[in-house]
N, C-alpha and C positions, 0 to 999 in steps of 0.2 A: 313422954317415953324417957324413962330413967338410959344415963349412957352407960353402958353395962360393958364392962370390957369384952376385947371379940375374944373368944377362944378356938385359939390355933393347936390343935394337935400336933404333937413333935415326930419327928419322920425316924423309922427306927435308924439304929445305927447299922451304919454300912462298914466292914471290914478298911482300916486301910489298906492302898493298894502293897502289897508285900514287899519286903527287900531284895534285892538281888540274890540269887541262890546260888550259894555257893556249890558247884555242881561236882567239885573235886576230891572231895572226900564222902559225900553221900549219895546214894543210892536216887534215882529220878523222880522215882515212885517207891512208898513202899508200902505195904499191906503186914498189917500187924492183928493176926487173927481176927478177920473180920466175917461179919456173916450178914444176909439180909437175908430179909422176909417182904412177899409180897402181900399183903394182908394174914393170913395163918397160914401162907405158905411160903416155906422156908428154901430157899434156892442155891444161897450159897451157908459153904458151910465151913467154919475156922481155918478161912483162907491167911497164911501167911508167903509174902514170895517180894525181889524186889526187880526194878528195871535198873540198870548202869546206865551212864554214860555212853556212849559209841554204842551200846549193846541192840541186838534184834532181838526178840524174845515172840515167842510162836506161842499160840493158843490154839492149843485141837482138841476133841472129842465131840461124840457125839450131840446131835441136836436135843436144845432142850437141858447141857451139861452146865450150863452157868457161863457162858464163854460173853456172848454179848450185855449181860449184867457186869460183867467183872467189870467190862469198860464203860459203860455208862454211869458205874462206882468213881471210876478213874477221870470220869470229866463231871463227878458232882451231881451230873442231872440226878441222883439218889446220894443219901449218905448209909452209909449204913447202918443196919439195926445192931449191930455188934461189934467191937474191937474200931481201930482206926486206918486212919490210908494218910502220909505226909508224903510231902512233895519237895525235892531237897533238904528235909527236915522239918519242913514248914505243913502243921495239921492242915488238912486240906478246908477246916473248917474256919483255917482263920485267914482266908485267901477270899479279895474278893474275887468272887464266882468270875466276873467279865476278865481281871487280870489273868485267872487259871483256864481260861477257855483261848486268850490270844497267844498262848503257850504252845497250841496243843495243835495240829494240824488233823480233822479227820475223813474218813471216806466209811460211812457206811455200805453196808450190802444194800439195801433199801434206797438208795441214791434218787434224789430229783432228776429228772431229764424237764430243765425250763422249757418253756417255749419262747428262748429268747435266741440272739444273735450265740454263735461262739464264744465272740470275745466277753458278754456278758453271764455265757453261763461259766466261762473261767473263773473272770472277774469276782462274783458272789463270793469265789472262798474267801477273799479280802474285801468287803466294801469302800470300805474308803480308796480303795485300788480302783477300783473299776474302770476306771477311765485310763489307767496307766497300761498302756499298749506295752512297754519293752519288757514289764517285771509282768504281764500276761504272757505274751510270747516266752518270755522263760520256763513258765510253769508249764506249758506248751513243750517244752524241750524236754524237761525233767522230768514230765510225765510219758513221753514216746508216743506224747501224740500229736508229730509232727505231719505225719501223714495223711490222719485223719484230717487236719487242716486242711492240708495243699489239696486235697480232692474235693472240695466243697466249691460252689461255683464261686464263691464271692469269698472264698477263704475263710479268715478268722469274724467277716462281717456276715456270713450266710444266718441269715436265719433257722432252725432247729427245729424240729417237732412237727406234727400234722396238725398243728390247727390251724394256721392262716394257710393263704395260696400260697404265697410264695414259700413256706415252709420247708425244709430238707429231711427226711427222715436218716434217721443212722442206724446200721445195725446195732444190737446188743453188746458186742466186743467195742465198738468206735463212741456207743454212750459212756461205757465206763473207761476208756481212755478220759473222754472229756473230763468225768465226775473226779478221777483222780489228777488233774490239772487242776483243778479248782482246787482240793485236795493242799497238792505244791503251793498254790498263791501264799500259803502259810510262809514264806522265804526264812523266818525267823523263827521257825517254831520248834521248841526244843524236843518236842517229842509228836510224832507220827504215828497216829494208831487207822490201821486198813482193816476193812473187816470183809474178808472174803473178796482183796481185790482183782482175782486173775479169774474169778468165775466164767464168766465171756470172754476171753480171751484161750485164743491155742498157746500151745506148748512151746513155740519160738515163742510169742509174744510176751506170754509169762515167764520166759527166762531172763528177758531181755528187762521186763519191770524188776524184778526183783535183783539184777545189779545195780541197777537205776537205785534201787532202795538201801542197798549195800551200802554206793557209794552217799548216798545221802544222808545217812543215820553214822557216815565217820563224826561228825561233828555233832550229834545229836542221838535219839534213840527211837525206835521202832515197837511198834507192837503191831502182830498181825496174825489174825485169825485167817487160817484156809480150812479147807479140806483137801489138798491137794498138799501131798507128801513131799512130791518134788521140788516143791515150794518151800514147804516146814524145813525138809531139812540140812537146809544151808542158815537155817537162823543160829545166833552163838547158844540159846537158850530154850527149850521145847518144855512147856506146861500142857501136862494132859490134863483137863480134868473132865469127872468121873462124878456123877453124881451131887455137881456141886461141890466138891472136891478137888482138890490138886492130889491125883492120886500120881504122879513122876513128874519128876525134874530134873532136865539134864540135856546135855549135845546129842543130837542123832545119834551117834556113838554108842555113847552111855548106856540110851535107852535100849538101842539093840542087842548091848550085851546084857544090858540086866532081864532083856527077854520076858518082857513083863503085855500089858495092854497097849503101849506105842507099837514094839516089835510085832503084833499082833497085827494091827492096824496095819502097816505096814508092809507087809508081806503079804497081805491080802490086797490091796491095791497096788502091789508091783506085780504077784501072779496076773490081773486081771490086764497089764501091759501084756506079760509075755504069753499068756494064751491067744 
């Protein structure tokens, strides 16, 4: 047997991890006419828009509008089929993926309920955390689900979910307290994106998240899908979009005066309070 050299395939190249961003003169996020396509269907459409620093920025319209692609644009799981997205100026394309995801703090609508203890379905938003009890208990605090702890028989140790015996169930409101604490674990993360977080939650409780959120995004920036106006419109910035479209931009304000599809919106789900 002739000694034949082995042949090693070369492992593609991986992004270096990126430089520190300079977050004081550029924009967080920005989209520069960009559009996907889901095989021949085309969903978003010559989105251009950016996030700030300190900035909320609301995403509403109807189902089906492009609102949950925008953000799964914005954490990479897709690039786009058109135009670009940077991230303090930096092409999201030349980020490596795992640097731009520990950036990023999220809570989908779709939220896991583990069938683990508390402390570990907090824990999950940070792995490497998991173990660290005082920065769980914080995201615990920050997320206003302090309560939801202290009623649990064994506290932050109770085990979750129906499938063992011992198991706790939780209402729908008290699972997404949890899922947005996990959420929190992110302590570092420059930007927050919630998607549809006050759904199970009443109208104290969703007032009370979203100063929590206020106060959390002074030092960082928010993005957050509702359907809940009372929600949307204390954000500094409201993107409606419309068919895959950014059809308005602007403050609660704005859009009222300009009395366009927001104001619509709007007016239709405040009549539906005061009837």
């Amino acid at each position: 047997m002739s000694d034949m050299p082995l042949h090693v395939e070369a492992p593609a190249p991986v992004p270096e991890k990126t430089r520190e961003i300079d977050r004081s003169g550029e924009p967080v996020f920005e989209l520069r006419s960009i559009s996907h396509s889901y095989s021949r269907n085309k969903v978003i459409f010559d989105v251009s828009m950016s996030v700030w620093p300190g900035e909320v920025v609301a995403l509403v319209g109807d189902n089906g509008a492009g609102k949950s692609t925008l953000v799964k644009l914005l954490l990479r799981l897709y690039d786009p089929t058109q135009g670009a997205i940077s991230y303090g100026g930096v092409d999201l394309r030349d980020f490596d993926p795992r640097d731009l995801r520990d950036r990023i703090g999220v809570l989908f609508q779709d939220y896991v309920r583990y069938q683990f203890t508390a402390l570990e379905n907090v824990g999950l938003g940070e792995v490497h955390a998991i173990s660290d009890r005082p920065r769980i208990e914080a995201a615990v605090d920050r997320a206003g689900a302090r309560s939801v702890i202290d009623s649990l028989p064994h506290k932050i140790d109770t085990m979750l979910g129906g499938w063992f015996e011992e198991g706790h169930e939780l209402s729908g409101g008290q699972w997404q307290k949890i899922a947005l604490a996990r959420a929190f674990m992110r302590d570092d993360a420059e930007l927050l994106v919630l998607d549809e977080p006050t759904a199970s939650l009443d109208a104290e409780a969703e007032h009370d998240l979203f100063l929590r959120l206020k106060a959390l995004a002074a030092d960082r920036s928010a993005i957050l899908i509702s359907h809940r106006f009372s929600t949307v419109r204390t954000a500094d910035r409201i993107a409606v979009l419309q068919n895959g479209r950014v059809a308005e931009l602007g403050s609660h304000e704005a859009l009222l005066a300009q009395d366009g599809r927001y104001a619509h919106l709007f007016r239709l789900q405040a009549s539906g309070y005061l009837s």
